[in-house]
C-alpha positions as CSV (number, residue, x, y, z in Angstrom):
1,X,2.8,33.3,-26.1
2,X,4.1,29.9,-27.3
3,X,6.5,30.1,-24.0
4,X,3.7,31.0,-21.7
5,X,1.3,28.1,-23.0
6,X,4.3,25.7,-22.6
7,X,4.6,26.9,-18.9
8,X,0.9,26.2,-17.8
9,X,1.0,22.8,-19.6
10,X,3.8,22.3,-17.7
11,X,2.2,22.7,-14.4
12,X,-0.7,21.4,-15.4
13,X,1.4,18.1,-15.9
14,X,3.0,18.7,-13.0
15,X,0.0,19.1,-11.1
16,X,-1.7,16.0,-12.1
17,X,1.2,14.0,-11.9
18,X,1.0,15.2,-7.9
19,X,-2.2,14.3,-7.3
20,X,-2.2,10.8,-9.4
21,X,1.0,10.2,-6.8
22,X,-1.4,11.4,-3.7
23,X,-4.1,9.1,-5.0
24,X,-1.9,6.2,-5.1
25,X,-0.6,6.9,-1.9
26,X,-3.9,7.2,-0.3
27,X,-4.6,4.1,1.7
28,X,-8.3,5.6,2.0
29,X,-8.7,5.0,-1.6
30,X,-7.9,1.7,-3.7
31,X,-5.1,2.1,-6.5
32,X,-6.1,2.3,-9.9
33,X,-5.6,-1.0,-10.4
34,X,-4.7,-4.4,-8.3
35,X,-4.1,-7.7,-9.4
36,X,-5.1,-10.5,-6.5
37,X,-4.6,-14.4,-5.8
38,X,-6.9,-16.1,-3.2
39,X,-6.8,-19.7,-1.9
40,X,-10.6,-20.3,-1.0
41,X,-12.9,-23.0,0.4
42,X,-16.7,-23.6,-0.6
43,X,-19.6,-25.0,1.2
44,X,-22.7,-25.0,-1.1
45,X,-26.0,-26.7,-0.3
46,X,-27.7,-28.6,-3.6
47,X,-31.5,-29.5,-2.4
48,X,-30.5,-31.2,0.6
49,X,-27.0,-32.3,-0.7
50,X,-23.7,-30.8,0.1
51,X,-20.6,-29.9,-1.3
52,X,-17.2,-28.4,-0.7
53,X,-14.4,-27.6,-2.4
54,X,-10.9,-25.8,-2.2
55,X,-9.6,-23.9,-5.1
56,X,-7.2,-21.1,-6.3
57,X,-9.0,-17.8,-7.7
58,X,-7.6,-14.5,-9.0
59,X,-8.8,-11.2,-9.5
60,X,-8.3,-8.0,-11.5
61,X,-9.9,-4.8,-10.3
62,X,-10.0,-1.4,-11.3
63,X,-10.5,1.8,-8.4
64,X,-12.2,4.9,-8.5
65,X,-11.5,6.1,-5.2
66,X,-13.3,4.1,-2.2
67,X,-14.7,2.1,-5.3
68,X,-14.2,-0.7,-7.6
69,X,-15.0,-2.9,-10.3
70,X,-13.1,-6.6,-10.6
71,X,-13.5,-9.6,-12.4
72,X,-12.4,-12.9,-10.6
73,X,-12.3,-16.5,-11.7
74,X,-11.8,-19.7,-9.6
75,X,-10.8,-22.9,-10.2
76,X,-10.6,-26.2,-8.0
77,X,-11.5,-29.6,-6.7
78,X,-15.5,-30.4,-5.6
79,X,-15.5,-33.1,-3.0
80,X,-19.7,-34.7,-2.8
81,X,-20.5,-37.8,-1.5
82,X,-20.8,-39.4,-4.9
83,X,-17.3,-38.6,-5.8
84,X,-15.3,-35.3,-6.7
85,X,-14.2,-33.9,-9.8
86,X,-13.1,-30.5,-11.1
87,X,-14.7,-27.3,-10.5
88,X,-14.4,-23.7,-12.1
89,X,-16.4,-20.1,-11.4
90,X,-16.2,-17.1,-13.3
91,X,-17.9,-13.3,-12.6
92,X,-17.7,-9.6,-11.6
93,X,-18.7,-7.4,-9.0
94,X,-17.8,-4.5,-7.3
95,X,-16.2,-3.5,-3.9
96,X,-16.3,-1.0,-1.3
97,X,-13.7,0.2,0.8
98,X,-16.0,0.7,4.2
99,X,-13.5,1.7,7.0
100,X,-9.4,2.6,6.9
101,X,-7.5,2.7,10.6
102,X,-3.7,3.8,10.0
103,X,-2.1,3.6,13.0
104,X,1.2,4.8,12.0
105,X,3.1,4.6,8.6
106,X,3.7,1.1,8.5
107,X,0.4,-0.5,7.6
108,X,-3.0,0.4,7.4
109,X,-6.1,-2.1,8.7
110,X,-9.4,-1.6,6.6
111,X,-12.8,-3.5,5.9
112,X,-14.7,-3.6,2.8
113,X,-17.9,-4.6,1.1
114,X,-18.2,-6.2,-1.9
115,X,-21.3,-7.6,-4.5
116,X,-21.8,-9.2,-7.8
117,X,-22.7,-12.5,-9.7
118,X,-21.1,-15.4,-11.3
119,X,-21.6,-18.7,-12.6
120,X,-19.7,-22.2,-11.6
121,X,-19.7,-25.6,-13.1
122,X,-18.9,-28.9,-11.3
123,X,-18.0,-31.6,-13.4
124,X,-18.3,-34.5,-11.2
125,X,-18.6,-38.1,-11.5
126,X,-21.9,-38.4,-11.7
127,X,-22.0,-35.8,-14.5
128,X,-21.9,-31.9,-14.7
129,X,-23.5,-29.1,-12.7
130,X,-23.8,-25.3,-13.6
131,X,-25.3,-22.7,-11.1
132,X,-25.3,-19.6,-11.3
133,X,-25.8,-17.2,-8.4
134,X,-25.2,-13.3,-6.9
135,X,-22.9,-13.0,-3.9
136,X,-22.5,-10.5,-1.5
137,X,-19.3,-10.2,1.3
138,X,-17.1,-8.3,3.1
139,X,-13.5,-8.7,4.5
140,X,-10.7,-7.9,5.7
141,X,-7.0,-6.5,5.1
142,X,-3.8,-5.4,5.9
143,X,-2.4,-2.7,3.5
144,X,1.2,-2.5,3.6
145,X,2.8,1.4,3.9
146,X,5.7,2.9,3.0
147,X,7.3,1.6,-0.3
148,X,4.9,-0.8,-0.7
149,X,1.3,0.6,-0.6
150,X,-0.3,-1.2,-3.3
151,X,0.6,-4.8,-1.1
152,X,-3.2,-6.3,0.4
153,X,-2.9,-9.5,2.7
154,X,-6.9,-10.3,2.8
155,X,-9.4,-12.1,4.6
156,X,-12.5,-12.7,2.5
157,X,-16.1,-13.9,3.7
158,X,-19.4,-14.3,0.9
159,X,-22.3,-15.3,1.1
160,X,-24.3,-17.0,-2.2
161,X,-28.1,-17.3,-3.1
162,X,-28.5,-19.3,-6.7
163,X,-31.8,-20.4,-7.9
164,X,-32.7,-23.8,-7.4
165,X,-31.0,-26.6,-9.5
166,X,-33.3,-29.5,-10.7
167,X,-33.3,-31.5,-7.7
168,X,-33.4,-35.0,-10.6
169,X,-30.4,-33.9,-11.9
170,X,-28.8,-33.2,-8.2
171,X,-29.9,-36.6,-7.2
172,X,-28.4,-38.7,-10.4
173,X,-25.4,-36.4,-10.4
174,X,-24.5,-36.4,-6.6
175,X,-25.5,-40.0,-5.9
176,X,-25.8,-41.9,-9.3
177,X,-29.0,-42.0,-8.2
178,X,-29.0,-43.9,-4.8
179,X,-29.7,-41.4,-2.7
180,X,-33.5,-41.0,-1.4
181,X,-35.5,-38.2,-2.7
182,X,-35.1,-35.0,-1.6
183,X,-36.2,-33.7,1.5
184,X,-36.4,-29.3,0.3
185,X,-38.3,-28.3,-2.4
186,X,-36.6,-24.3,-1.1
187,X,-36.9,-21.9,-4.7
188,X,-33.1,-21.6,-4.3
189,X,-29.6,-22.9,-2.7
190,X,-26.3,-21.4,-0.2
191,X,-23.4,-21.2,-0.2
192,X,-20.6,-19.8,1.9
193,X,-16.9,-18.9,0.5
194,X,-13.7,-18.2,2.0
195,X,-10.7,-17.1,1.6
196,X,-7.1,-15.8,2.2
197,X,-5.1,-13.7,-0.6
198,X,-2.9,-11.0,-1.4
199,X,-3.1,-8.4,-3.8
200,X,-1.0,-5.7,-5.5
């Protein structure tokens, strides 16, 4: 009895040790988890005020096949026609893996969809700025084969909708308060993201 239990736990281990290695394997599904690092550019309209930026961001995730949950953070340098200054995001979301083309063993080309919300602050010269917003995207990578499945080289694309700052505070931060007043009264601001990373 105790021989024949040991033998079915056996292939029971056996057996899920298989399919944990067929999962991983799977470039139609996303590993269990990938660690990422993304050099990104921002454009983000403030009333009728812009402001860019370039930055660093990284990213945990955690897959349930063609799904996952990540956290990412960002940090950078806000350029604004009052002066730049340090900027830094935080959130989560979740991702999508829409489309996987393998066209032989070597690599695998694939587009997902990702969603979520986060918050950034700008702490420029004229003073400090917090905006929170949701964010939805998609992109593009490369998926490495072979050896090296878990390897991404990405292209990422969002696009953010954040409730409307007070356009006072805009004004005295952005321009010490010599620009002229502002021109939209809109019930929220954009932004568009970029970016180019790899993950693993």
């Amino acid at each position: 009895m105790v021989r024949r239990c040991a033998t079915v736990a056996t292939l029971l281990l056996v057996g899920l040790a298989t399919a944990a290695q067929a999962e991983r394997e799977d470039p139609s599904r996303w590993p269990q988890r990938t660690t990422a690092l993304h050099l990104t550019t921002t454009a983000r309209y403030l009333g009728d005020r812009s402001v860019g930026g370039v930055g660093l961001g990284a990213e945990v995730a955690w897959g349930w096949g063609r799904w996952q949950a990540l956290a990412d953070a960002r940090a950078g340098w806000a350029f604004a026609d009052g002066g730049g200054g340090p900027m830094v995001r935080a959130g989560g979301g979740v991702r999508w893996l829409a489309r996987s083309f393998q066209p032989d063993s070597s690599a695998a080309l694939q587009l997902y969809l990702d969603a979520g919300a986060g918050i950034e602050h700008l702490a420029l010269a004229g003073g400090g700025l917090t905006v929170p917003s949701v964010w939805g995207g998609w992109g593009w990578q490369v998926r490495a084969g072979g050896t090296h499945r878990r390897l991404m080289f990405r292209f990422i694309l969002r696009i953010e909708i954040a409730p409307a700052v007070d356009r006072d505070r805009v004004a005295r931060v952005l321009c010490r308060g010599a620009c002229t007043a502002m021109v939209t009264s809109a019930p929220f601001d954009e932004a568009f993201s970029g970016g180019l990373g790899v993950a693993w």
